[in-house]
ZAKE-592072 format. One record per residue: x negated, y negated, z of N, C-alpha, C, O in turn. Coordinates in steps of 0.05 Angstrom, whole numbers, plus 32768, in hexadecimal, padded with zeros to 4 digits. Atoms other than C-alpha are relative to their C-alpha. Last residue first. Layout:
BEGIN
XYZXYZXYZXYZ...
***
This chain:
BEGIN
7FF87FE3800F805A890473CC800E7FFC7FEE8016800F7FE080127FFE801C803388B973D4801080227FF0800E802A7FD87FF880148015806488A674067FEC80017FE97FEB7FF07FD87FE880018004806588E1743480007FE97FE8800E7FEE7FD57FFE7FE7800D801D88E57437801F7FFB7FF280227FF47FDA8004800180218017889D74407FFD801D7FF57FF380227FDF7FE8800B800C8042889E747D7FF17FFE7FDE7FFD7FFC7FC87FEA7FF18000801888E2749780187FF27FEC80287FFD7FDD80057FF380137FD588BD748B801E800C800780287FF58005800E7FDD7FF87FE7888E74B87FFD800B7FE5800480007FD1801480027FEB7FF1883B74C47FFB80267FFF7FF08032801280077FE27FFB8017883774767FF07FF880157FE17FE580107FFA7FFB7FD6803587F674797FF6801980038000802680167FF080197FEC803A87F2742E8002800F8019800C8024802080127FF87FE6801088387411800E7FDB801080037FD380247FFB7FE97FF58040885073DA7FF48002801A7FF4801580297FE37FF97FF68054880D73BF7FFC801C8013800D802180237FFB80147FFD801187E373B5801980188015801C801B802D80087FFE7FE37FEB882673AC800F7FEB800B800D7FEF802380037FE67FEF801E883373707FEE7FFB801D7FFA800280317FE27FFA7FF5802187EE735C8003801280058011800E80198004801A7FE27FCF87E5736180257FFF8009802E7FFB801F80157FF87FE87FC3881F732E800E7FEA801580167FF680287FE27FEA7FFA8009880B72FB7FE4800D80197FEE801A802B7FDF80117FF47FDC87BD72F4800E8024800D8015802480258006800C7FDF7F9187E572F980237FFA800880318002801C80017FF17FEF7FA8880F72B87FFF7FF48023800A7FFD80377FE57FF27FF97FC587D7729480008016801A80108019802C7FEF80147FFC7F8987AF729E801A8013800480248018801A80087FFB7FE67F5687F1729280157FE2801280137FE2802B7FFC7FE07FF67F6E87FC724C800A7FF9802180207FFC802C7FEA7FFD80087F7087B17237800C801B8017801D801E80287FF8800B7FEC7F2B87B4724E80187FF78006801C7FEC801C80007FFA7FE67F1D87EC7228800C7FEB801580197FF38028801880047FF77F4287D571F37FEF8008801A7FFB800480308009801D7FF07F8387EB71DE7FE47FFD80047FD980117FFD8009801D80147F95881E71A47FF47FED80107FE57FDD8005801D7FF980097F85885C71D77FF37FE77FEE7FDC7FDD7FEB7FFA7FF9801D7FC4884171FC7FE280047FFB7FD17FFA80097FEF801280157FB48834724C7FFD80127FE27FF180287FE18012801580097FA1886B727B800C7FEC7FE880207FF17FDB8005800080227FE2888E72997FE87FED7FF17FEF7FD67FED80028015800E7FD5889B72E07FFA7FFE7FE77FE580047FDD80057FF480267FF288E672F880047FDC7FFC801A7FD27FFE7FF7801A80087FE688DD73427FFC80027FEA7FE780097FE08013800280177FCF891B736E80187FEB7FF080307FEB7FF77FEA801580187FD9892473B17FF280047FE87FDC800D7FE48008800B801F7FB3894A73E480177FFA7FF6802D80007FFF7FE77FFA80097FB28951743C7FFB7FF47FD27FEC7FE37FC87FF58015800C7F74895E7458801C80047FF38027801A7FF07FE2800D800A7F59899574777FFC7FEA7FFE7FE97FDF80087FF6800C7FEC7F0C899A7466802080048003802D80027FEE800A7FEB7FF77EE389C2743680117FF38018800C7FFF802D800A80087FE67F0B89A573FE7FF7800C8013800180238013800B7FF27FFB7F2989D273C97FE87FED80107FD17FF6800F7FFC7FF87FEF7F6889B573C27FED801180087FF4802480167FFC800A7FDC7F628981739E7FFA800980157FF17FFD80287FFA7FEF7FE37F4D89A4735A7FFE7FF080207FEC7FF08030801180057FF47F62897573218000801680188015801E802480217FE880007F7C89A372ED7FED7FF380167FD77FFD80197FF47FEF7FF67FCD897672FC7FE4801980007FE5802D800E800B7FFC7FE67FA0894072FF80088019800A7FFF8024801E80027FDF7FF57FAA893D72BF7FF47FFD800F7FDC7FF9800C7FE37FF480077FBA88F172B08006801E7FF8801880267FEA7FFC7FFC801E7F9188DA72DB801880087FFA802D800B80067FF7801D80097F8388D1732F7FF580067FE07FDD800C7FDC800C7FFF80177F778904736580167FF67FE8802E7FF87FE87FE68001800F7F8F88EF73A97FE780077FE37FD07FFF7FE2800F800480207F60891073DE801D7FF97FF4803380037FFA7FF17FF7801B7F84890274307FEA7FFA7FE17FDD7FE57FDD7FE37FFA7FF67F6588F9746B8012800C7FEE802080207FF07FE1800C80097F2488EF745180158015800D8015802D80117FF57FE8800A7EDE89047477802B7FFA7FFF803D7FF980107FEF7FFC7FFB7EAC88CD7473801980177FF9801D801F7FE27FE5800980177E7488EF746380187FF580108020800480227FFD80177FF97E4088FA749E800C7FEE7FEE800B7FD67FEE7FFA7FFF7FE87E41894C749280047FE38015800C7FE4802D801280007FF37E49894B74487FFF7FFC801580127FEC801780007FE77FF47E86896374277FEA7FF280167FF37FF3802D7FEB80027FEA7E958918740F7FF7801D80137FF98019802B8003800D7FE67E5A891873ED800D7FFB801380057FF1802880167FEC7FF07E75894C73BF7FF47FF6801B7FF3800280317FEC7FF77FDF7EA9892273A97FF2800D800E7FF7800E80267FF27FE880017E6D89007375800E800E801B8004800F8031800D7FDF7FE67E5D88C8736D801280138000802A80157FF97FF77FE880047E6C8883733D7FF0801880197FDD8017802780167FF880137E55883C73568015802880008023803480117FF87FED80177E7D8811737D7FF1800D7FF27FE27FFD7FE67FFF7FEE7FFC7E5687E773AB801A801D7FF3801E80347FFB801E7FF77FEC7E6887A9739A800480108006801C801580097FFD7FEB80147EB587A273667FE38006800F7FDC801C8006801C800380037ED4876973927FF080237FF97FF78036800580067FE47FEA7F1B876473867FE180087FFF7FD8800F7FE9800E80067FEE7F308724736F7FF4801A80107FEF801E80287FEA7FFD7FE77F5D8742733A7FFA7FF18019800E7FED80277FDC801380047F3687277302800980008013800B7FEB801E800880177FFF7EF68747732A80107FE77FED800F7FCF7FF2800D80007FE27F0F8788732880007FE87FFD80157FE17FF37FE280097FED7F26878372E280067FFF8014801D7FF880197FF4801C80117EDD877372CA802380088013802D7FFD8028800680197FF47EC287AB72F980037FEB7FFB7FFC7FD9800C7FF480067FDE7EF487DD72E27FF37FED800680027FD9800A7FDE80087FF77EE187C7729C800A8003801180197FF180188001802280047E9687CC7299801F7FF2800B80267FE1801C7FF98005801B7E9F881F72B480097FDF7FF9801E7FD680037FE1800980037E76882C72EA80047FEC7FF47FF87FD67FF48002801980017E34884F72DD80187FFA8001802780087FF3802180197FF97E18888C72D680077FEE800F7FFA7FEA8024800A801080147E5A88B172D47FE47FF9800A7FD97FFB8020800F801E80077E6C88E473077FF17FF97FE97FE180077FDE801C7FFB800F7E89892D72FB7FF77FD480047FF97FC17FF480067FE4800D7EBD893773297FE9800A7FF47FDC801E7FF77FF57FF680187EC288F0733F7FF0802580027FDB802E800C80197FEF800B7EBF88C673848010800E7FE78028800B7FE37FFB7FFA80217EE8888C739D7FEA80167FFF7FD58013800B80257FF980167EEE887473E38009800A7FDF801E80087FD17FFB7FF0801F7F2B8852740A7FE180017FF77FCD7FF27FF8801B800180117F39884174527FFD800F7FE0800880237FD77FFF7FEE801F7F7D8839746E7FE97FF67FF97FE67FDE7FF57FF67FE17FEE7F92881374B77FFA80157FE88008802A7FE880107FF17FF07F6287D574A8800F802080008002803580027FFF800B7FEA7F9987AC74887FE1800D80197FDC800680307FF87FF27FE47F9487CA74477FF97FE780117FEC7FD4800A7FE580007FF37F9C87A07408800780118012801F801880157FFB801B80047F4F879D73E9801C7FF9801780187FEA802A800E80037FE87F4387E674037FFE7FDA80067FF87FCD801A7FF77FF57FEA7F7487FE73DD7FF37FF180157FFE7FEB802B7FE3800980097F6787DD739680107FFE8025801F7FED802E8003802A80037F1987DF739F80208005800E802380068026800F80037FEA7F28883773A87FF97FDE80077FFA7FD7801E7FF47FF67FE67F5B8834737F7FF67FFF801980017FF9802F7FE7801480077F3388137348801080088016800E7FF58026801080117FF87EF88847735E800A7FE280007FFF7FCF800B800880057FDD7F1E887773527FF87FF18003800D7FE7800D7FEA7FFC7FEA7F398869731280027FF98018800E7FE880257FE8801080077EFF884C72E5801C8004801880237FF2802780108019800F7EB7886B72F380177FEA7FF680107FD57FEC800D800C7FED7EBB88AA73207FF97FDA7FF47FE87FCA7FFC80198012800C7EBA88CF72E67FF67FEB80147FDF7FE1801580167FF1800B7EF5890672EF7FE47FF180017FD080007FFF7FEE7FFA80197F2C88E073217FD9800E7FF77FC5800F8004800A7FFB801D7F2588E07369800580047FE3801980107FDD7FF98000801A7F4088AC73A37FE780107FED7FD280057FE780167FFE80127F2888C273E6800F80037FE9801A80197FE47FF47FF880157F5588A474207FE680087FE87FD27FFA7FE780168002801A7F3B88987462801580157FEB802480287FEE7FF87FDF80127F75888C749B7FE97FF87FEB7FE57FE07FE57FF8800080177F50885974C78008801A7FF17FFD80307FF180117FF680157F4888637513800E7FFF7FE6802680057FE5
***
């Protein structure tokens, strides 16, 4: 059985959902990845799905939501929440109705001078070397606990 991972950041419209592609592009089967937000967007944001789709990483079914659906009784139910910005340290993790194990990932968004899609380039490159390095060979939620702490 797959460890499920639930990448959140506030919007549901750039982070997660880049983590969530990012992860689920370069697992082997043994690690599943979702995305949901705090407060969901409308709409996901032009530039993840442009740098998505540089990367080869296919950007379908993505769409913003909310963590909430995770509670629900035919949700997949994550192994581990990582919450994802650059205050994450106000993200609340830990109030899940489930155990799980939490993390939280302080990702710096690009410079304010850059472009969004500027923005969302730098941000994907230091997103995909963090899951690149913290989840290699990971077959449990226990080895990517340890390597994401």
């Amino acid at each position: 059985m797959a460890t499920t991972i639930l990448f959140v950041c506030n919007d549901n419209a750039g982070l997660s959902p880049m983590a969530e592609a990012c992860l689920n592009a370069i697992s082997d089967g043994s690690v599943r990845a979702f995305s949901a937000g705090l407060v969901p967007a409308s709409h996901l944001a032009p530039a993840t799905a442009r740098v998505l789709a540089e990367n080869g990483i296919p950007a379908g079914g993505l769409a913003p939501k909310s963590w909430e659906l995770f509670a629900l009784p035919h949700a997949p139910s994550p192994d581990m929440v990582i919450a994802l910005g650059p205050d994450v340290e106000d993200t609340p993790v830990d109030v899940w109705p489930w155990p799980t194990r939490h993390a939280r990932w302080a990702v710096e968004p690009g410079r304010s001078t850059m472009s969004p899609i500027e923005q969302a380039r730098k941000t994907f490159s230091a997103l995909r070397r963090d899951i690149e390095q913290r989840f290699a060979g990971c077959r449990s939620v226990t080895g990517a606990w340890r390597q994401s702490a």
